[in-house]
C-alpha positions in Angstrom: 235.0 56.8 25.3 238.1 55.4 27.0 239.4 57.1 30.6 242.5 59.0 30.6 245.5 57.1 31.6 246.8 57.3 35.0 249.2 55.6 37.5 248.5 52.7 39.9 250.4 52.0 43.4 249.5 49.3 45.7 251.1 49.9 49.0 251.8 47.5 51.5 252.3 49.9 54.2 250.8 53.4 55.5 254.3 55.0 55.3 254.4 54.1 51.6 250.8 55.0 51.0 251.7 58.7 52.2 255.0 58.9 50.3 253.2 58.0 47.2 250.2 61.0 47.7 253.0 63.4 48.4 254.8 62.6 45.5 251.9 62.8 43.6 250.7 65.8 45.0 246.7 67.1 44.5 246.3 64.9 41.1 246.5 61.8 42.9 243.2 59.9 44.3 243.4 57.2 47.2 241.4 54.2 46.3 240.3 51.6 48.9 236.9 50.0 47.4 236.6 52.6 44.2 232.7 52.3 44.2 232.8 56.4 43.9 236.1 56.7 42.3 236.1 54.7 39.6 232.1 55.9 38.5 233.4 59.5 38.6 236.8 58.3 36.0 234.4 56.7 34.0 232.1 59.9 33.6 234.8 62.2 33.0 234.4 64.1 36.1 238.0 63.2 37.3 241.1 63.0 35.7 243.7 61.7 38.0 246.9 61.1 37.1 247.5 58.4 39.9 245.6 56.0 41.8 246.8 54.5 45.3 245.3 51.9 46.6 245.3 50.9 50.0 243.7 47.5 49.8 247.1 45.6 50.1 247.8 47.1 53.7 247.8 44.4 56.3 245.4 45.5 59.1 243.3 48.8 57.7 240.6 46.1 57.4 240.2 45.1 61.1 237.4 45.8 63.1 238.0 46.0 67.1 235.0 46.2 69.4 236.5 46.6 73.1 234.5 48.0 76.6 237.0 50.6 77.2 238.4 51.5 74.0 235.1 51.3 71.9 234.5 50.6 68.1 237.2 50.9 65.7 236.7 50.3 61.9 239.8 50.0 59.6 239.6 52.3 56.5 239.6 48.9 53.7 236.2 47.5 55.7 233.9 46.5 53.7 230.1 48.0 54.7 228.9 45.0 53.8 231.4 43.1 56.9 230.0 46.4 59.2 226.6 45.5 58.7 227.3 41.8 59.5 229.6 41.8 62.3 228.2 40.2 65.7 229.9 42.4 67.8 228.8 45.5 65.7 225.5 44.3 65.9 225.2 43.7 69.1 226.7 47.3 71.1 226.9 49.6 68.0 223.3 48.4 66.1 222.7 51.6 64.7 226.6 51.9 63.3 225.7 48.4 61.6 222.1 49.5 60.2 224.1 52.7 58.5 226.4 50.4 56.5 223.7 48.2 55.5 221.3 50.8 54.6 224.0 52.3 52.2 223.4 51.6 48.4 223.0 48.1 47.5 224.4 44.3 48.0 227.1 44.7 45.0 228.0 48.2 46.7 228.4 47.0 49.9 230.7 44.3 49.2 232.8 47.0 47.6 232.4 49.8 49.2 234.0 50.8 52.4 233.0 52.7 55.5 235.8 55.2 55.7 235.5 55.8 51.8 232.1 57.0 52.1 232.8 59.0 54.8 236.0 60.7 52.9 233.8 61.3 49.6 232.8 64.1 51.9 228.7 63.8 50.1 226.0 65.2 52.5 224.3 62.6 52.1 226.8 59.9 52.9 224.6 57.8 55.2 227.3 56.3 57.3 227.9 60.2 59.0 224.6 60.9 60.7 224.9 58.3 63.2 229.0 58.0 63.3 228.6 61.7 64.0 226.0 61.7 66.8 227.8 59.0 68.5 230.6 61.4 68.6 233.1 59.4 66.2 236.4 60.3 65.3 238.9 60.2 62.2 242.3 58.6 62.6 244.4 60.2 60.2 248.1 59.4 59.0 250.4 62.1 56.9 253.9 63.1 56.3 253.8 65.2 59.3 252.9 62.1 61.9 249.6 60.9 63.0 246.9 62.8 64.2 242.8 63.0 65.2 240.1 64.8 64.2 236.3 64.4 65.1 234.3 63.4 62.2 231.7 66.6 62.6 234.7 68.7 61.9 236.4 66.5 59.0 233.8 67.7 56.6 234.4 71.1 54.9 231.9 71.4 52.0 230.4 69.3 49.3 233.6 67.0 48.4 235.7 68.6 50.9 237.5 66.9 53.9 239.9 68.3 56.2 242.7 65.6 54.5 245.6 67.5 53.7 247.9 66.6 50.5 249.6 63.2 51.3 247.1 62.3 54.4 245.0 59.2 54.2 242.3 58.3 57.6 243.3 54.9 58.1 240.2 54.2 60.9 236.7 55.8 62.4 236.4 55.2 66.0 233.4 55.2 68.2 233.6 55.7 72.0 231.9 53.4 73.9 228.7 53.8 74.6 227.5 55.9 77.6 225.1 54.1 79.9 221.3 55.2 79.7 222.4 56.4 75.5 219.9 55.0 72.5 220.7 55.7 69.3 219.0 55.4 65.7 219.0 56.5 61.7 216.4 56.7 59.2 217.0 57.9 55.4 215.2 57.8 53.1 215.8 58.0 49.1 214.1 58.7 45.4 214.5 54.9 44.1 215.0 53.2 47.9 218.7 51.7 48.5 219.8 52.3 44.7 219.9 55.9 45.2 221.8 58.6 47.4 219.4 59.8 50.6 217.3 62.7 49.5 217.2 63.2 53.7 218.9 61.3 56.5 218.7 61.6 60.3 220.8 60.0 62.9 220.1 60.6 66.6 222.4 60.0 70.2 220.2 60.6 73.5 221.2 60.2 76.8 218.0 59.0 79.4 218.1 59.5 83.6 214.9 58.2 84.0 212.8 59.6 81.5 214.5 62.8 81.5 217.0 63.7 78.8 220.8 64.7 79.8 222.5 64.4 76.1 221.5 64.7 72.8 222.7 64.9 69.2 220.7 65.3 65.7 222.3 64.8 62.9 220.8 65.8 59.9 222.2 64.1 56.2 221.4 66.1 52.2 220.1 69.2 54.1 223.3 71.6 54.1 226.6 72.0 52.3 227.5 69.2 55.0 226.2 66.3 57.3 225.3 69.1 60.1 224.5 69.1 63.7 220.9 70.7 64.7 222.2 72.6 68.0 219.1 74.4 68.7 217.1 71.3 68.5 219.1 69.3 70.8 219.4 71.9 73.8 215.6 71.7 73.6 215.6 68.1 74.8 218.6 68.3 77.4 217.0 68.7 80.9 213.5 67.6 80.2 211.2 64.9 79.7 211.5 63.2 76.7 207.6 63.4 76.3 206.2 62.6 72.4 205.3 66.9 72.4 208.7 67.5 73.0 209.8 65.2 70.5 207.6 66.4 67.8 209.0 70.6 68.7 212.7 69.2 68.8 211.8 67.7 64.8 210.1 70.6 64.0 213.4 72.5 65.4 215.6 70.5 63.5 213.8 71.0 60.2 214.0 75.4 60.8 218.0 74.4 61.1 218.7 72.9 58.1 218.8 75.0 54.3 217.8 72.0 52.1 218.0 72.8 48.0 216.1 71.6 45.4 217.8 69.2 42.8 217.0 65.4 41.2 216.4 63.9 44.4 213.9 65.8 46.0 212.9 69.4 46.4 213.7 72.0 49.3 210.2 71.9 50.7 209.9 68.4 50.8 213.3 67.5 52.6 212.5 70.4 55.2 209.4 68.0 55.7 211.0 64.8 55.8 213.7 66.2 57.9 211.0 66.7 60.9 209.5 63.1 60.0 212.6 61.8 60.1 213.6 63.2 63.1 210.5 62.5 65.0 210.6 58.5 64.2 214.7 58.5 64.9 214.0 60.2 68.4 211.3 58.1 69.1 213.6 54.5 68.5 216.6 56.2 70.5 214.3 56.7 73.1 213.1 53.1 73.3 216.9 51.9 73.1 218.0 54.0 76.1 214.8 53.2 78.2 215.9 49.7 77.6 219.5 50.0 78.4 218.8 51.9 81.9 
């Protein structure tokens, strides 16, 4: 059955990318790879009557790693250039494992960073750890420019904070603090071709063996990627001992409100979220013992 027709702008700049979603109020869709989009035009599930694309800016793909400025990643980057890039690989390893742990080869050469984070799934697996490392969301709209953290920019299942005519034109990461380790582990019904049935992406913080930060992020267990407070104040302060590690998962997992659907049932993903956890703790802990 053919899609219903719709519109098609390619911009070359921001300002004309915003113009066009105002104009084309709520029935209008920002594209930059489509890997989400287009799937849900074929299947009927949306009917947009205009498409803008954002591929044709000049710059939204750019990546900047800098010391004092952190990560940056332009919303047209490709997960598959995240996964790849040196610099990425080398100070934000985790942010780089994310992108290449998302979907599959033709999806990552497609597929974006910032898109996946703006489809606004619970299980998007770039959020865990973008979210633990305490990444923000550059946003542009008719109004001016503006910022807003990414553990804030999700509002449901499908939901974002973007108001009508706003696109986020780049996630950045703060550099990393000294003593921090950081790690992700997902896991999924049919391995990479699938969405995550659970994901878990972790920040600590190490004086010594003690821990002074900490952040679990917990992916397909809640109406949104969510933050396991309760968890985390039981590491901050104390010695990051493999007990502790184990209460902290076992924490994380009494946090979350999991539901059963194709992927994997409640009691399951309450499981895997305290596997998950463990293992992620455990690698971040091994990263910031190294980096002391």
């Amino acid at each position: 059955m053919p899609v219903a027709q719709f519109d098609y702008i390619a911009p070359t700049t921001v300002h004309e990318a915003v113009a066009a979603l105002v104009k084309g109020g709520r029935d209008t869709r920002v594209m930059a790879g489509g890997t989400d989009l287009i799937v849900k035009i074929r299947h009927r599930m949306l009917f947009p009557k205009c498409i803008v694309n954002l591929k044709r800016i000049a710059g939204l793909d750019a990546i900047t790693v800098d010391k004092k400025n952190g990560l940056a990643i332009g919303a047209t980057t490709l997960l598959a250039d995240v996964a790849n890039h040196k610099g990425i690989c080398r100070h934000y390893p985790t942010v780089a494992e994310a992108a290449g742990a998302t979907a599959n080869v033709q999806v990552r050469n497609m597929g974006t960073v910032v898109g996946n984070l703006c489809n606004a799934s619970p299980s998007a697996d770039n959020a865990p750890t973008l979210m633990a490392m305490a990444a923000t969301m550059d946003i542009a709209g008719p109004t001016g420019s503006r910022s807003v953290l990414l553990d804030q920019f999700f509002q449901g299942p499908g939901i974002s904070a973007l108001q009508v005519g706003e696109i986020v034109t780049a996630v950045r990461v703060p550099p990393p603090v000294a003593g921090s380790g950081t790690a992700y582990h997902s896991l999924s019904q049919r391995g990479k071709l699938d969405c995550s049935a659970v994901g878990v992406g972790t920040m600590v913080v190490l004086n010594g063996d003690r821990c002074t930060d900490a952040r679990i992020i917990v992916g397909a267990c809640a109406p949104v990627p969510m933050r396991t407070q309760a968890a985390e104040k039981m590491l901050i302060g104390k010695k990051m001992t493999d007990t502790l590690i184990r209460q902290a998962a076992q924490k994380a997992s009494e946090e979350t409100s999991p539901i059963t659907d194709v992927r994997a049932s409640a009691p399951y993903r309450w499981k895997m979220v305290s596997v998950l956890t463990i293992r992620a703790l455990t690698d971040a802990r091994k990263m910031a013992l190294r980096k002391q």
